[in-house]
Every structure is written in structure tokens, then in C-alpha cells.
C-alpha positions, 0 to 999 in steps of 0.5 A: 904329359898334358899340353899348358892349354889342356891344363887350362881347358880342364880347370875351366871345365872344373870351375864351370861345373863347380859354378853348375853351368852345366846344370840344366843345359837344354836336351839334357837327358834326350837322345841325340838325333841321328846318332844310330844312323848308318854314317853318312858323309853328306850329313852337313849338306842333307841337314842344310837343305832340311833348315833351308826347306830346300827341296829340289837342287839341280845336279849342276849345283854339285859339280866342281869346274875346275876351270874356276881354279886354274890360273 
């Protein structure tokens, strides 16, 4: 049995695509970047530096102290 907001979810769906906003949406038809890429898990930090045009980050930056969340 669907959930009330998965009822509504779908019905908005339904009207925006009745309404065509879906139609031509920019990227439409292209691949997506990196979708066979192996998986990598620090994809969000790599694609971070890559916007920020950060080439060089220190390997402190990395490190957990955990003397900053002891009480």
C-alpha cells in the first residue's frame, strides 16, 4: 500500500509532466559524467576541490582530532 505522500509525490509528477515541464530540461539526451566510473566514496570531496580549483590541500585538513568532541 502506498504512503499518502507517495500518492501525492506521484500526482505532482503526473501534473508537471501533463504541464510538459519536464520537457526540455537542459542535459536531456547526454550521458551522465562519471556514471561508469569505478565507485568511488570520496567523490563529493574530489568533485569539491575540482569547483573550488583547489590543487594542494595538506593531510592535516583530513585528520579527526578527537580532542575537539570530548566533553
Amino acid at each position: 500500500m502506498l504512503s499518502a505522500w507517495t500518492i501525492v509525490a506521484e500526482q505532482l509528477i503526473r501534473a508537471a509532466q501533463d504541464e510538459g515541464k519536464f520537457d526540455n530540461l537542459p542535459g536531456f539526451g547526454k550521458p551522465i559524467p562519471g556514471i561508469d566510473d569505478p565507485h568511488d566514496e570520496f567523490w563529493w570531496i574530489k568533485a569539491k576541490l575540482k569547483r573550488e580549483q583547489i590543487s594542494s590541500v595538506s593531510p592535516d585538513v583530513f585528520r579527526f582530532d578527537d580532542r575537539r568532541w570530548r566533553r
